[in-house]
N, C-alpha and C positions, 0 to 999 in steps of 0.2 A: 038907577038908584039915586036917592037925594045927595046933595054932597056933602049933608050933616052924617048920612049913615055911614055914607064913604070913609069920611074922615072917624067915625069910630070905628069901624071894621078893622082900618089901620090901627090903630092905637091899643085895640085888643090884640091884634096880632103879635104889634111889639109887645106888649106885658109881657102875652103868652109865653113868647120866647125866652124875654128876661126871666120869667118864673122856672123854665124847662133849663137852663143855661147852667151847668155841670163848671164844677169848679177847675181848675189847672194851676197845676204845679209845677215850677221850673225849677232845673239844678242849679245852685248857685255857679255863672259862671268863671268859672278856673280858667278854664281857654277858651275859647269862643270861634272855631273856623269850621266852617264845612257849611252845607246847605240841609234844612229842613227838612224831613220826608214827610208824608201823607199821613194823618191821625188816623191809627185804628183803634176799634171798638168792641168790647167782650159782645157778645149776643144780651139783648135784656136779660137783665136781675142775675146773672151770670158776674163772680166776681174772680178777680185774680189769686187765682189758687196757688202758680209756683212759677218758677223763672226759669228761662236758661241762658248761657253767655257762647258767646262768637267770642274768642280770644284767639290771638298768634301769643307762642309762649314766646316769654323772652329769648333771645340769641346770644346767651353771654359769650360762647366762643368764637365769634362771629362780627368781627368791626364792621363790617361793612354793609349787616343786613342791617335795613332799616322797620326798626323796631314799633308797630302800631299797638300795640296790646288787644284791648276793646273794640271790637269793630260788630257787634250786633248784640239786640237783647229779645229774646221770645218772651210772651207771658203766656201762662196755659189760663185760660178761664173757664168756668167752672162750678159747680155745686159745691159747696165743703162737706166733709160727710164726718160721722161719729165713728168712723171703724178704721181711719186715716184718709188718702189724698182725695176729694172727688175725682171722677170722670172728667177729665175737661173736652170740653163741649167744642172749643175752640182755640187756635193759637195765633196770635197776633204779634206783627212783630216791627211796623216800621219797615224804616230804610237800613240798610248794613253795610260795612266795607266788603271789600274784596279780598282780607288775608283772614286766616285762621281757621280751628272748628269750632264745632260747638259741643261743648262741655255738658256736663252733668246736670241733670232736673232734681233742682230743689223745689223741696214742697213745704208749705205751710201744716203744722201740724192739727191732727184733728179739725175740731169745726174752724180753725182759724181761715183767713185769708189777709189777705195783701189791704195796709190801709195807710204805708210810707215807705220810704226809699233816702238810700243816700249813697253818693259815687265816691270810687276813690279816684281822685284827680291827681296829672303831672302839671303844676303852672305853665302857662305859657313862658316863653325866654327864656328858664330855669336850665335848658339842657346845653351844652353846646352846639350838639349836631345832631341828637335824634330825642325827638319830644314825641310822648307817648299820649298825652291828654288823658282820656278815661281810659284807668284799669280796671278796675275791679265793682263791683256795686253788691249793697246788701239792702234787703226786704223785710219792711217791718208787718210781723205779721200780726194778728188778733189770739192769739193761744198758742204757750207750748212756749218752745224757746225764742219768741219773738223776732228779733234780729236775726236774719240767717243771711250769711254770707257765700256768695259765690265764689266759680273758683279761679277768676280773672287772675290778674298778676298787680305787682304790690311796689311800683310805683309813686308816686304822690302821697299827699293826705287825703283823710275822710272827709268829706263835703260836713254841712249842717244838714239836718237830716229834714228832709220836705215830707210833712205829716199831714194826712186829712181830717179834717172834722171827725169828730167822734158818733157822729151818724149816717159817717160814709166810708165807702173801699173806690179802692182804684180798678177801674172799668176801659180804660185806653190807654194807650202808649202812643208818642210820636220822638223820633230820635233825630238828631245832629251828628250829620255825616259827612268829613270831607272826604272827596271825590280822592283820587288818584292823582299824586300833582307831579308826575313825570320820573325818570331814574336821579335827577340830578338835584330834587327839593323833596325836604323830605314831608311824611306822610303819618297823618296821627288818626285818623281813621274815626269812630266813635270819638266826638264830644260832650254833647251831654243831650239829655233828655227832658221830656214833658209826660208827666201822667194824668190824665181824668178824674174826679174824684166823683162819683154818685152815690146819691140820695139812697137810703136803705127804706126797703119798704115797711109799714107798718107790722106787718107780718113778720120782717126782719128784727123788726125793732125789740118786737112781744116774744121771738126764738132768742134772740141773745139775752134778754131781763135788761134791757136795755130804756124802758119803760113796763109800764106795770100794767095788766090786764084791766084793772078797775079805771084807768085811766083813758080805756079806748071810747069813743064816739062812734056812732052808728052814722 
């Protein structure tokens, strides 16, 4: 091949990319410790229907446990349906601590889904001797009571709430999770997050009157 094709092959490529390239949202960070886990991804046009929490409840009777709160988040994705939750097709979920269970499946109601988020955060240095970082998180949905809050523990304040474009839902999850840091340091488990945000399809766009029929192109 010539090396004028060469060099445009490439440069379509990168467009290509740049055009395909999904937005990302980061939690404002409150505390900042642990290592990254791996981006996962809803299945195509599959969007985040409802959530669920990894939470260790607090120990009030208990000085001596050390207290993580948040330590994992599921998202179910999913079809939204008109009769309540869809089917979700898939559960994605990141990296997670090691203490707690997992709580109750909120759902977005009716045709809504997932299209922002905001954590409840403990600051960093704030504690004496057991910092929690992320408690608690709530899901802003498209229809219905919007905000719906989990059922983490209540900790910190509300973050600023990381909203997508209004012709997108959130489609991946990647979480911030410190490891385990021995009996004698303590352990805050879930820090914060990143969500995906994609592109809705034209079809998406003409279901929600989001655009106007007369407006579509062949």
């Amino acid at each position: 091949m010539a090396p004028n094709h060469l060099a445009f092959s490439f440069l379509f490529c990168v467009t290509l990319q740049l055009i395909q390239a999904n937005d990302i949202l980061t939690s404002p960070l409150v505390s900042n410790w642990g290592i990254w886990g791996e981006f996962q991804h809803c299945p195509s046009g599959t969007k985040v229907i409802g959530f669920q929490l990894k939470t260790e409840p607090w120990a009030s009777w208990d000085i001596v446990i050390d207290d993580t709160c948040q330590n994992g988040i599921r998202f179910y994705c999913g079809n939204p349906s008109s009769t309540g939750p869809g089917e979700p097709v898939d559960i994605i979920s990141s990296s997670e601590g090691n203490w707690g269970k997992w709580g109750q499946i909120f759902w977005c109601d009716g045709l809504g889904f997932a299209r922002g988020f905001m954590l409840r955060s403990e600051e960093g240095n704030t504690a004496m001797v057991d910092e929690s970082a992320t408690n608690n998180m709530r899901i802003l949905c498209t229809e219905g009571t919007q905000w719906i809050e989990g059922d983490g523990e209540g900790w910190g304040e509300w973050t600023t709430p990381r909203i997508c474009k209004g012709h997108q839902y959130i489609c991946g999850l990647q979480t911030q999770v410190e490891p385990p840091q021995g009996f004698f340091t303590d352990d805050t488990a879930l820090n914060n997050i990143r969500v995906e945000c994609c592109d809705m399809t034209q079809e998406d766009l003409l279901s929600y009157g989001l655009i106007n029929s007369t407006l579509q192109t062949d």
